[in-house]
C-alpha positions as CSV (number, residue, x, y, z in Angstrom):
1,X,8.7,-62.1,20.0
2,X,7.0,-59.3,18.8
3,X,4.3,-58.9,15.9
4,X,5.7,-57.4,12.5
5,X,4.1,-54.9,11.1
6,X,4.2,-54.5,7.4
7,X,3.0,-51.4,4.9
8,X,3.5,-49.4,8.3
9,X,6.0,-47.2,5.9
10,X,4.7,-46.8,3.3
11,X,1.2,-45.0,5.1
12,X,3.6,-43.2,7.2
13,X,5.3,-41.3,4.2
14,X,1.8,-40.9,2.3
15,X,0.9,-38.9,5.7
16,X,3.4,-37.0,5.9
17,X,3.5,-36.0,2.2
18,X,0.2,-35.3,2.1
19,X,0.3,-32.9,6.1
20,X,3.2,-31.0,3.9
21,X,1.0,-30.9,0.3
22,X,-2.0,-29.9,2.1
23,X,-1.5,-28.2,5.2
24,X,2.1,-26.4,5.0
25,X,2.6,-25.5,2.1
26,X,-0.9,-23.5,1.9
27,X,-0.5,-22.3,5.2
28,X,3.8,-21.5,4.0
29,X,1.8,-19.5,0.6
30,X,-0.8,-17.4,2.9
31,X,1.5,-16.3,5.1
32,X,3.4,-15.0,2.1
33,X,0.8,-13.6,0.2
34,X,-0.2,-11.6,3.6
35,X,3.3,-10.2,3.9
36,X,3.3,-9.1,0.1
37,X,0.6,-7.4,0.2
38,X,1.4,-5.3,3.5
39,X,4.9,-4.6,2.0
40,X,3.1,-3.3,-1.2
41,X,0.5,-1.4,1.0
42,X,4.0,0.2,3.0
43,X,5.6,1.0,-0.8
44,X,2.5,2.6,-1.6
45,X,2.4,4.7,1.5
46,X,6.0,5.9,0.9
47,X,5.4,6.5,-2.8
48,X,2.6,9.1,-1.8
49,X,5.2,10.9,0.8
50,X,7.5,11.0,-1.7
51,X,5.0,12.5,-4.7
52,X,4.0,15.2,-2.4
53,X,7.4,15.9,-0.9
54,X,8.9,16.4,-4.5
55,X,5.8,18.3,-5.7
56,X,6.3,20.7,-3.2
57,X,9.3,21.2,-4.2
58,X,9.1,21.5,-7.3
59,X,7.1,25.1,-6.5
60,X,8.3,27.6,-4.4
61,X,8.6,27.0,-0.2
62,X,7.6,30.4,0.5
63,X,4.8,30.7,-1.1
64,X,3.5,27.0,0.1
65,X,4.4,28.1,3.8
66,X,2.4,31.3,3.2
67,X,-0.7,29.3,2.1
68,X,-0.4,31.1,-1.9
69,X,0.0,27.5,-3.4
70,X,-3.0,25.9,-5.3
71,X,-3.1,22.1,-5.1
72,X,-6.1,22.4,-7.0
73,X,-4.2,22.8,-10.4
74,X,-1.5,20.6,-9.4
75,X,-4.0,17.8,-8.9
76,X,-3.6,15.8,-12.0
77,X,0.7,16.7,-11.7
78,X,0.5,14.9,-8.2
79,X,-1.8,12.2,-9.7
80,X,1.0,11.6,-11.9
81,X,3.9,11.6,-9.9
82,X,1.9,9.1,-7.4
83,X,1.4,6.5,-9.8
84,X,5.0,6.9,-11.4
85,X,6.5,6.7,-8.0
86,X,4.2,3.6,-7.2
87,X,5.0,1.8,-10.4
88,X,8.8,2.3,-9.8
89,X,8.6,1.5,-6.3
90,X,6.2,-1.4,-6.2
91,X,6.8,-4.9,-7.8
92,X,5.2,-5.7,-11.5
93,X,2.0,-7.2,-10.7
94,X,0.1,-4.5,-8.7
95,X,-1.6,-2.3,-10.9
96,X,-2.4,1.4,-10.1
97,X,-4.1,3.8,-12.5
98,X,-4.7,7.7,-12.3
99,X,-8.1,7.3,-12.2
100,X,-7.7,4.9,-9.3
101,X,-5.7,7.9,-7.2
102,X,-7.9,10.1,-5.5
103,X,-6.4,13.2,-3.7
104,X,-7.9,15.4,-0.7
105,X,-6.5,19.0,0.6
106,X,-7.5,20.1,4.3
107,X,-7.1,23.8,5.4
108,X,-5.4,23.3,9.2
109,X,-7.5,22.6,12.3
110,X,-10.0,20.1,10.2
111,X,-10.9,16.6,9.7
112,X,-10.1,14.1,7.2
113,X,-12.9,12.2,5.7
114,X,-11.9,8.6,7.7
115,X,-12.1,11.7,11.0
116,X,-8.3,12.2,11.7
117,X,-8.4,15.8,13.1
118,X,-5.1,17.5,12.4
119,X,-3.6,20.9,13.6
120,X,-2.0,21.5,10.2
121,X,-2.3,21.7,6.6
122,X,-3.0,18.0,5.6
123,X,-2.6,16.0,2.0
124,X,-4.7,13.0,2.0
125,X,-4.8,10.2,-1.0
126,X,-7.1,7.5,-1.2
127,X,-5.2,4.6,-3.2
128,X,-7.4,2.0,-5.4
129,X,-4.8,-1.1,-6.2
130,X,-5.3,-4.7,-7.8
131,X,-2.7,-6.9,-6.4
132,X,-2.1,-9.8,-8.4
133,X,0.2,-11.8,-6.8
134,X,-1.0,-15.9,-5.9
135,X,-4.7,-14.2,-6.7
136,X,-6.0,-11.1,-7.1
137,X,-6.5,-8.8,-4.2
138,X,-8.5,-5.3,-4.1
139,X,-7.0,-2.9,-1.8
140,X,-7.4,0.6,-0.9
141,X,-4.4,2.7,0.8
142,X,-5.8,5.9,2.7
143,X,-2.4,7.9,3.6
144,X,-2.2,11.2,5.3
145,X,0.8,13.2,4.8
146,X,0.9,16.7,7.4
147,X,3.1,19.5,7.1
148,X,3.7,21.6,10.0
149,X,2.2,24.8,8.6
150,X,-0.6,26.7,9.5
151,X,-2.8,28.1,6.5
């Protein structure tokens, strides 16, 4: 005849409530928060591809592929069209400001200023974000975006 064992249940649920309470569920919320945040930083990226694609075309292919366009005035245009495709393209709590954008054009055969060396003309953007999503989060998004044409 064996011993009974009583309250045996009850601990047993209190452990496993509190393993889910305390150790899934923060573990479940950090591994979310990590993929949100790369998935903003991959919006981001594309959202600078897409400002300079569409500000280059916006001016005239010949004269970009002959070296006559000025990125220079078209600075605070591409500032613009970064942060307009990030705020459509990214969700509601990541905050990106113009002043936040910074935006870098290298002749061909030259480095970048985090020392990628590229052939070609280069556009580089240095992105300053606040993701607030389960805390806030600093980031900054360095993209490169080439275009095979020699200045």
């Amino acid at each position: 005849m064996g011993i009974k064992k009583k309250g045996t249940g009850i601990s047993e649920l209190l452990i496993g409530v509190f393993i889910i309470i305390y150790i899934l569920l923060p573990l479940f919320c950090s591994i979310v928060n990590k993929a949100m945040f790369y998935h903003q930083i991959n919006k981001i990226e594309q959202s600078v591809e897409m400002a300079v694609i569409s500000l280059i075309s916006n001016n005239n292919i010949d004269s970009f592929s002959s070296g006559l366009l000025s990125l220079d005035e078209d600075n605070d245009m591409l500032k613009y069209l970064i942060a307009d495709e990030i705020s459509k393209a990214c969700i509601n709590t990541l905050n990106v400001n113009s002043e936040g954008i910074d935006v870098f054009v290298h002749e061909t055969d030259s480095f970048c200023r985090c020392g990628y060396y590229s052939d070609y003309f280069m556009i580089s953007a240095d992105i300053f974000a606040t993701l607030n999503f389960l805390g806030q989060r600093q980031m900054v998004v360095h993209k490169h975006v080439e275009f095979p044409v020699k200045r």
